[in-house]
N, C-alpha and C positions, 0 to 999 in steps of 0.2 A: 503493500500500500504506500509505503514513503516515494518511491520510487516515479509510484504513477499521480502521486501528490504532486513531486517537483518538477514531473515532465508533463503532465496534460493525458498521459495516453492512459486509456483503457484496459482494465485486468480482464482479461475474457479467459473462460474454464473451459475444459471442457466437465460437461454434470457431472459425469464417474468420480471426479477427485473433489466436489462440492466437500463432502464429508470431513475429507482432510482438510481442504482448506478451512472449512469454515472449525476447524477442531486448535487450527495455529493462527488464524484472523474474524475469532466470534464477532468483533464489531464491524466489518468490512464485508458486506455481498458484492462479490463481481459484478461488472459492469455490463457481462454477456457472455453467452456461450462461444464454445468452440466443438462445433461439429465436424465429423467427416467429411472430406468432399468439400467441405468450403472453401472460399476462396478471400483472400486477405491482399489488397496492394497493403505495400509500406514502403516508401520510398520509390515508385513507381513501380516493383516490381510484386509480380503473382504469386502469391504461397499460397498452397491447394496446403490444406488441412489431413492429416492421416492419423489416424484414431491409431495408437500402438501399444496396446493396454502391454500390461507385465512386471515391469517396473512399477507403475502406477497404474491405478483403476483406468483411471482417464490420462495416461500419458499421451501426447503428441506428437509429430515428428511436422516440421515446414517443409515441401516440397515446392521449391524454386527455377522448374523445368529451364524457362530460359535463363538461366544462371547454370546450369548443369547442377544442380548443386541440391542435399538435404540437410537438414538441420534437424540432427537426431533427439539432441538433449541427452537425457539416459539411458536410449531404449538401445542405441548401438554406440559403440568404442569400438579401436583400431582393437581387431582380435579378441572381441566377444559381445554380447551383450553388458547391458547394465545388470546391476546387483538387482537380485530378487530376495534375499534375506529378510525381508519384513514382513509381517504379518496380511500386510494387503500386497505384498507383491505373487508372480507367480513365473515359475523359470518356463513349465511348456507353455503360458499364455505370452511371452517377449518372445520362446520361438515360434511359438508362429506368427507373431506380430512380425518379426523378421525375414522369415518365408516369405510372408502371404504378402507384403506392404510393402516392404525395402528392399528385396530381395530381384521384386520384376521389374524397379529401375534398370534405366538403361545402367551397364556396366561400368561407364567412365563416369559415372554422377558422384560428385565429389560429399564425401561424407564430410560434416561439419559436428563436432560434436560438443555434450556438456563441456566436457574436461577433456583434455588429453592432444593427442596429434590427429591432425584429418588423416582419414583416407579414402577407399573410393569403394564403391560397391562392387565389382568385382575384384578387386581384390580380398575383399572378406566373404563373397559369397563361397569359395572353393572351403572354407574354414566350418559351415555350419555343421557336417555332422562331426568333425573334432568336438566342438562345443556343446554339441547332443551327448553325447559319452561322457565329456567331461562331467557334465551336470550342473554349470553354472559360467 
């Protein structure tokens, strides 16, 4: 909320994570949703909305087509997914949020993530069943 105080812009959720949010900002309701499939400019450019539950209820991923580009957040890192360790996370609900959503980008789409170093979608898709086995 400080954040969108000093900048003007809007907290949009997606619902699946209302719970948690509103569990760490009881006096603050976003300011709208984030559904699948939508579409967002910001800076003139097109982010299609991807629903990537696993990490979180309602995690998201920005897909940036003309940019080549996604913006994972938690759901993917160079060489695996995000942590599922929490009580609302889930490891087979990230992979298949990973399969089914990040996965059938085009290959050179440059991964952008929470933390860590980018990399690109093919080169982590060859890695998904190491990460099946591994379990996390």
């Amino acid at each position: 909320p400080a954040l969108a105080a000093a900048t003007g812009a809007p907290i949009l959720l997606h619902p699946d994570d209302l719970p948690l949010w509103l569990h760490t900002h009881p006096e603050h309701t976003p300011d709208g949703p984030l559904t699948d499939g939508q579409e967002l400019t910001v800076a003139g450019t097109t982010l299609t909305v991807l629903h990537t539950p696993g990490h979180a209820p309602g995690a998201v991923c920005l897909y940036a087509p003309e940019l080549g580009t996604v913006f994972t957040g938690d759901t993917l890192f160079q060489g695996g997914p995000g942590a599922t360790g929490r009580s609302f996370s889930s490891f087979p609900t990230i992979i298949d949020s990973i399969r089914d959503r990040l996965l059938t980008l085009p290959g050179d789409t440059k991964v952008r993530t929470g933390h860590g170093d980018p990399t690109t979608i093919g080169a982590e898709a060859p890695q998904l069943d190491e990460w099946i086995k591994r379990g996390h």
